[in-house]
C-alpha positions as CSV (number, residue, x, y, z in Angstrom):
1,X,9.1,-21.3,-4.2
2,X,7.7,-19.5,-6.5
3,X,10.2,-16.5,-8.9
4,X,11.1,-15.2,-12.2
5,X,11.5,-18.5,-13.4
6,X,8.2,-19.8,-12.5
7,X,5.5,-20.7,-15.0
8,X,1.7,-19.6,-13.7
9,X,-0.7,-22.4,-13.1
10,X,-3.5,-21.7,-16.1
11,X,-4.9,-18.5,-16.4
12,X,-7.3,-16.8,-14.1
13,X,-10.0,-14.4,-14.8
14,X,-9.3,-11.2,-12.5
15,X,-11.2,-8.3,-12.3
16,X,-9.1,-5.0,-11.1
17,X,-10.9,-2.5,-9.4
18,X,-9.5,1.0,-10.0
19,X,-8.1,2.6,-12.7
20,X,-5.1,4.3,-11.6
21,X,-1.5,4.1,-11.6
22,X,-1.3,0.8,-9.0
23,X,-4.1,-0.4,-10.5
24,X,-3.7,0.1,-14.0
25,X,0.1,-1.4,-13.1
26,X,-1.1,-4.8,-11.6
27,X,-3.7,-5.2,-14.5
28,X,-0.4,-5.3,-16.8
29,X,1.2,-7.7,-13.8
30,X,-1.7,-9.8,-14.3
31,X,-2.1,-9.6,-18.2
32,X,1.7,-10.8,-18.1
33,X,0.8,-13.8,-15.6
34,X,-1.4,-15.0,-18.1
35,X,-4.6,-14.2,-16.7
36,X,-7.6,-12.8,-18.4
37,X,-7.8,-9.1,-17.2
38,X,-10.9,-6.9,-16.4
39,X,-10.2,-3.4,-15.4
40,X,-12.8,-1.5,-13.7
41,X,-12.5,2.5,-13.2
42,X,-15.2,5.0,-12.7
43,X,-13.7,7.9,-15.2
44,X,-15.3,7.0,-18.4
45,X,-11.9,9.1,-19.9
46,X,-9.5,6.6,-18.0
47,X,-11.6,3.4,-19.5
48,X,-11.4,4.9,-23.2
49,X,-7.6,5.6,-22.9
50,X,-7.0,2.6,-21.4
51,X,-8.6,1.0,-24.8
52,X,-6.3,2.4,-26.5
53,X,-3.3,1.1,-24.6
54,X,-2.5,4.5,-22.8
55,X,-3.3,5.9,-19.0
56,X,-2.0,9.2,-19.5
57,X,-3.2,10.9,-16.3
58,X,-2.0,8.0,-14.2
59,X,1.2,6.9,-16.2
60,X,1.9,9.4,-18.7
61,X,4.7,7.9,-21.3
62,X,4.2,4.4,-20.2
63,X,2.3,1.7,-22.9
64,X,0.1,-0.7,-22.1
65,X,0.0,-3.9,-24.1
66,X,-3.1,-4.7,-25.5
67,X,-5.5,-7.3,-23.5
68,X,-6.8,-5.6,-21.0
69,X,-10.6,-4.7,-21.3
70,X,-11.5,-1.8,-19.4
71,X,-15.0,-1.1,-17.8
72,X,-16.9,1.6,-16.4
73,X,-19.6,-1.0,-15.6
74,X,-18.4,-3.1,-12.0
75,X,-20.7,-5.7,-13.0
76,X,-19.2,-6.3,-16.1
77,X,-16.4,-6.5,-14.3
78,X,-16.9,-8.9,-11.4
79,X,-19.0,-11.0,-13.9
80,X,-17.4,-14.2,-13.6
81,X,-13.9,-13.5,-12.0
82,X,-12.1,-15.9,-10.3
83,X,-10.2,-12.9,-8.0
84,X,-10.6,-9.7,-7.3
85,X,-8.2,-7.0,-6.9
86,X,-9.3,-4.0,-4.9
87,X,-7.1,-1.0,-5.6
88,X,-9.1,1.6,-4.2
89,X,-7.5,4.0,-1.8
90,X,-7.7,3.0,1.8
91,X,-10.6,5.8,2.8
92,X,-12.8,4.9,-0.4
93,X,-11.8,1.2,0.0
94,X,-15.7,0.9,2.1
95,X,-17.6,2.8,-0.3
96,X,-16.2,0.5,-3.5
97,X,-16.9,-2.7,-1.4
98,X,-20.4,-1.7,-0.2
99,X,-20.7,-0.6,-4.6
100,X,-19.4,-4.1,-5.6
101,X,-21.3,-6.5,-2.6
102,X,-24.1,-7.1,-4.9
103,X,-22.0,-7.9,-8.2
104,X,-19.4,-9.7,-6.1
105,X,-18.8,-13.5,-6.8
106,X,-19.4,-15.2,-3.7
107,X,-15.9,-17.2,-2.5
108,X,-13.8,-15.8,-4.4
109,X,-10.4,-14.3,-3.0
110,X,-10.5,-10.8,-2.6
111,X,-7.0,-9.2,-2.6
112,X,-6.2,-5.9,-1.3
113,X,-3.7,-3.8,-2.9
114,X,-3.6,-0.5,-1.2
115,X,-2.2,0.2,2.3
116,X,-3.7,2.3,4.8
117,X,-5.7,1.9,8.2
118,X,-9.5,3.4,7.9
119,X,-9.5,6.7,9.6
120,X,-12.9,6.8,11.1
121,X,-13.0,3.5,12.7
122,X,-9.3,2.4,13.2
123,X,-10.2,-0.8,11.3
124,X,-7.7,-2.8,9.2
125,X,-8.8,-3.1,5.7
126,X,-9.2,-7.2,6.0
127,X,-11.3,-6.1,9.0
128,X,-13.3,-4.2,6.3
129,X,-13.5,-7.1,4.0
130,X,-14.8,-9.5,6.4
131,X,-17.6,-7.1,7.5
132,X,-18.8,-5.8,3.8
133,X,-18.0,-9.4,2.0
134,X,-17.6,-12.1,4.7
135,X,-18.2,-15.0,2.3
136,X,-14.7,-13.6,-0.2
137,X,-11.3,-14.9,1.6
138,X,-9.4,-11.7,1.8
139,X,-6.0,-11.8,1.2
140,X,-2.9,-8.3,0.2
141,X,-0.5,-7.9,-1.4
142,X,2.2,-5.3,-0.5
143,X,6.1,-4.8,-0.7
144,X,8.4,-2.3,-2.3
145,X,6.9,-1.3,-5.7
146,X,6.3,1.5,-7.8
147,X,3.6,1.6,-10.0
148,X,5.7,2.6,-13.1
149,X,8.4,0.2,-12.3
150,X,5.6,-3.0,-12.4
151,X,4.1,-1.1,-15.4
152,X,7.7,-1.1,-17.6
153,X,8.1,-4.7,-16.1
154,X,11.0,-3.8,-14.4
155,X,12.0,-6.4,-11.6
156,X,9.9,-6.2,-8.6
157,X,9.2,-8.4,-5.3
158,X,6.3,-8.5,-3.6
159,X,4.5,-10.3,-0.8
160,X,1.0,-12.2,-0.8
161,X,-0.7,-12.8,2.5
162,X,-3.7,-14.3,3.7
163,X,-4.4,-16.1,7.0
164,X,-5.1,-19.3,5.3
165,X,-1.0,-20.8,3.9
166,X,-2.4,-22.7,0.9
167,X,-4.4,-19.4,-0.4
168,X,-1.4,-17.2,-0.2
169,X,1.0,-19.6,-1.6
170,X,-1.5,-20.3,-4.6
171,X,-2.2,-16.8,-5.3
172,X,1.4,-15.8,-5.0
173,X,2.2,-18.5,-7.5
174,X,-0.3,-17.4,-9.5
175,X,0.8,-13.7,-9.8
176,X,4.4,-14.6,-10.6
177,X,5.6,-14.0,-14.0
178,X,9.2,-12.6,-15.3
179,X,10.5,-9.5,-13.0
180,X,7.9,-10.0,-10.6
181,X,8.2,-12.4,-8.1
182,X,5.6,-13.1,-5.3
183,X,6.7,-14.5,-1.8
184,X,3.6,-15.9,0.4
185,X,3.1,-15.3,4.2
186,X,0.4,-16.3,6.8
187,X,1.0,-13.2,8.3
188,X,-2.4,-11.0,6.8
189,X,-1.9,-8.6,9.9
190,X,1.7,-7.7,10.3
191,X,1.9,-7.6,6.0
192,X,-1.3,-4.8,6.6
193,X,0.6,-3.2,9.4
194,X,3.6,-2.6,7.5
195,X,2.4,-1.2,4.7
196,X,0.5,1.0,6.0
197,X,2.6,2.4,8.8
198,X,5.6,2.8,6.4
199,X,3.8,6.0,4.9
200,X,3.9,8.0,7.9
201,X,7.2,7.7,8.5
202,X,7.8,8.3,4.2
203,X,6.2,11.7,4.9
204,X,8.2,12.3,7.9
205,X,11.4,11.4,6.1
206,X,10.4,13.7,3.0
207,X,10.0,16.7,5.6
208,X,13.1,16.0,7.3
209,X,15.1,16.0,3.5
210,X,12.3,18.9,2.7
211,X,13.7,21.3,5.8
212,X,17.6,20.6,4.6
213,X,18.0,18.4,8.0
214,X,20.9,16.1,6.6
215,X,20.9,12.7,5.8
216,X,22.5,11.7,9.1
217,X,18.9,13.0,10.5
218,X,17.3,11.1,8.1
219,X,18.8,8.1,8.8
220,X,18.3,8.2,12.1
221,X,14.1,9.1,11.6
222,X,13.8,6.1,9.6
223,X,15.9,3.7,12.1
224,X,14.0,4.9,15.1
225,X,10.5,4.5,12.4
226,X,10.9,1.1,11.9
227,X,11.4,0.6,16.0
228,X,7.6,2.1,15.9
229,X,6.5,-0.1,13.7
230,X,7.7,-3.2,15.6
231,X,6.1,-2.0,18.3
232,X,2.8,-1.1,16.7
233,X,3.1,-4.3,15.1
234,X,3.8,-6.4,18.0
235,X,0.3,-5.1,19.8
236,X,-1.5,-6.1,16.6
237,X,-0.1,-10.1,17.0
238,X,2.6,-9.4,13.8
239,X,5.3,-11.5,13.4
240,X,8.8,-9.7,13.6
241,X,9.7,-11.5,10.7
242,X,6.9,-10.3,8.5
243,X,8.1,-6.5,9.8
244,X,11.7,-7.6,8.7
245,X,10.7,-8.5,5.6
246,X,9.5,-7.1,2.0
247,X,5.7,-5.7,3.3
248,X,7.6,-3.8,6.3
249,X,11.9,-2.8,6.0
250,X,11.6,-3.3,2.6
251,X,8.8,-0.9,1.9
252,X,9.8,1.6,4.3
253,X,13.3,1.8,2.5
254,X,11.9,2.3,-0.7
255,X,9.0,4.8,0.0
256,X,11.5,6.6,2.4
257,X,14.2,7.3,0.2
258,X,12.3,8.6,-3.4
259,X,10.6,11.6,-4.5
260,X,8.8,8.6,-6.5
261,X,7.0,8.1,-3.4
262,X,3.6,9.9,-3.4
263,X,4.0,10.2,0.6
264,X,7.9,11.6,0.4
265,X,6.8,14.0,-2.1
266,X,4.2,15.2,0.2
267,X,6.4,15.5,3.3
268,X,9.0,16.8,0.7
269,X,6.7,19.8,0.0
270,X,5.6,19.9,3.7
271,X,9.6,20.5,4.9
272,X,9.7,23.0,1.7
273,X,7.0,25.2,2.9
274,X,5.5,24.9,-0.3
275,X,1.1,24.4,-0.9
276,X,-0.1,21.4,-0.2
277,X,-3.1,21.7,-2.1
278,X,-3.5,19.4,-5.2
279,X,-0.7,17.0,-4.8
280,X,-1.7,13.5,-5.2
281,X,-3.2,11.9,-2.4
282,X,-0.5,10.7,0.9
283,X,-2.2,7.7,2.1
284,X,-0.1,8.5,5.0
285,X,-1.7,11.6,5.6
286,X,-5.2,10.2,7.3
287,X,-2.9,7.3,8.7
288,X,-0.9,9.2,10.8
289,X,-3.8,10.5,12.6
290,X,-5.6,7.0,13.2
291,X,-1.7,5.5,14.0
292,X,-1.5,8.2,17.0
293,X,-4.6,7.8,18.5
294,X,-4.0,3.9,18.4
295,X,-0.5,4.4,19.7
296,X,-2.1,6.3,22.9
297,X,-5.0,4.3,23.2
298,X,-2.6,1.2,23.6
299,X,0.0,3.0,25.7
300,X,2.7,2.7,22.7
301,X,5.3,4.8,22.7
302,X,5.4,6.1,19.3
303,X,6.7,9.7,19.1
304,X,7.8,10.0,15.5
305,X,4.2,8.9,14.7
306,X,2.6,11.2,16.7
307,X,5.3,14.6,15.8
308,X,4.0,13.5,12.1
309,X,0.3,13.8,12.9
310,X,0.9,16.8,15.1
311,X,3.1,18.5,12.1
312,X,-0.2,17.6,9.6
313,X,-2.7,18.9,11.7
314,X,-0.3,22.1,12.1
315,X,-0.1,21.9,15.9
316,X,3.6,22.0,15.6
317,X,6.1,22.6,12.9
318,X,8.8,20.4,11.3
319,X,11.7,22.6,13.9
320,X,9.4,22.3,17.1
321,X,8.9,18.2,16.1
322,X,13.0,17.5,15.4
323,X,13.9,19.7,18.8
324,X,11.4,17.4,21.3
325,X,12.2,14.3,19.4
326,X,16.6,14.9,20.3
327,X,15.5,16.4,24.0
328,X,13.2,13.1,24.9
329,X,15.4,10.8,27.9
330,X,17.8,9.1,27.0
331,X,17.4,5.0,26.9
332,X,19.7,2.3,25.4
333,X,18.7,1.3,22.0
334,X,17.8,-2.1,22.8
335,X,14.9,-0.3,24.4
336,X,12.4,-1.1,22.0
């Protein structure tokens, strides 16, 4: 078992691709792990102030200890790493891959680190992986984590998964350090399905605080969430467990209670009435769309998910969504 108190097997050399907040975050994670870091971002700006142990735009007020060497150049990057962490957002996460496929070390583990499903084909992002880079074990890593807390060091837990045991518990093992502490699963699908599902449901529980609904309605949306995401989860072949655990309850109850969340925000400003336009990207935002159509292609019954794409795509508003969501038939809970 790996934990706080763990020491890392001897350092890796990791190549982090993308420069944001998560990104920039896990490079720290890694720096602290006692890896050798390589951070690769396209903004020539982000690379130089990451030089000089600052990310301003990303995670203004935060410093970042020196040791990280930052790249514009994804060669440079990839040259030599013994992991890779993709960081991209979900719906760039193709384009990055197809960029890197030339530059990427054959058999190395590739480790997602962003949640999402891909809106245009409905594909998992391991699904992506083993398309673009079928020779690089893929492998994620998700659970209840803010950027800025991993960044300060603050004391985090997080899953690795990958279908192969030995893989996750190795990588997990080696991304341990103090305050962050790295379970390992088997479970690649249900971890994926978690985290990205538990967006939609952040942006529905940001427009239910957002419209002045009460926390008892709250609540209630996030119970009744996580019921959709079992069942989502169970037509994908996840384990309950997995959806019980830090990549699926304990991810929704973090993202779905915090203003920290990018996804409450956005569902925060939805409920408000207030623009839209310009607030950092809602991963949830393309996933609720791709989550309903799965959900009717599949004969789910999902209606949270699908009120949440109907509310973003402005067929309904927030009022119209709550009143057919307390009029549906009434069942016993157990009903899942």
């Amino acid at each position: 078992m790996t934990g706080s108190g763990h020491k890392a097997p001897s350092g890796w050399r990791i190549a982090v691709l993308g420069g944001g907040a998560w990104g920039t975050a896990l490079a720290l994670a890694m720096l602290r792990a006692g890896h050798f870091v390589r951070l690769y971002a396209r903004d020539p700006e982000t690379v130089a102030a990451i030089d000089r142990g600052e990310n301003p735009r990303y995670l203004p007020g935060i410093a970042l200890q020196p040791g990280i060497v930052a790249t514009n150049d994804i060669e440079a990057a990839l040259d030599g790493a013994d992991c890779v962490l993709a960081v991209a957002p979900a719906q760039s996460l193709r384009a990055m891959l197809t960029t890197a496929k030339t530059d990427m070390p054959s058999g190395v583990p590739l480790v997602l680190c962003a949640k999402g499903i891909e809106r245009d084909t409905g594909a998992l992002l391991s699904a992506i992986v083993d398309e673009i880079l079928p020779d690089n074990p893929v492998a994620a890593l998700s659970g209840p984590s803010f950027a800025t807390d991993v960044a300060r060091g603050l004391p985090t837990a997080v899953v690795v998964a990958a279908r192969n045991e030995g893989l996750a518990a190795d990588l997990a093992a080696r991304f341990s350090a103090q305050n962050l502490r790295c379970y390992s699963s088997d479970d690649l699908i249900g971890v994926e399905i978690g985290g990205a599902l538990k967006n939609v449901f952040a942006i529905a529980a940001g427009a239910v605080t957002g419209a002045g609904l009460g926390a008892s309605a709250q609540a209630a949306m996030v119970t009744r969430g996580f019921v959709e995401l079992r069942r989502i989860g169970a037509a994908f072949g996840a384990r309950p467990e997995t959806l019980m655990g830090l990549s699926g309850l304990g991810d929704l109850l973090l993202t779905c209670s915090s203003a920290q969340s990018r996804n409450f925000a956005y569902g925060l400003a939805l409920g408000q009435g207030k623009p839209l336009a310009g607030l950092p990207l809602a991963e949830g935002v393309p996933t609720a769309a791709i989550a309903a159509r799965i959900a009717t292609e599949r004969n789910i019954d999902a209606p949270i998910i699908t009120a949440v794409a109907a509310i973003l795509d402005g067929t309904i508003t927030i009022r119209q969504a709550v009143s057919a969501l307390m009029t549906r038939p009434l069942k016993t809970e157990a009903d899942v």
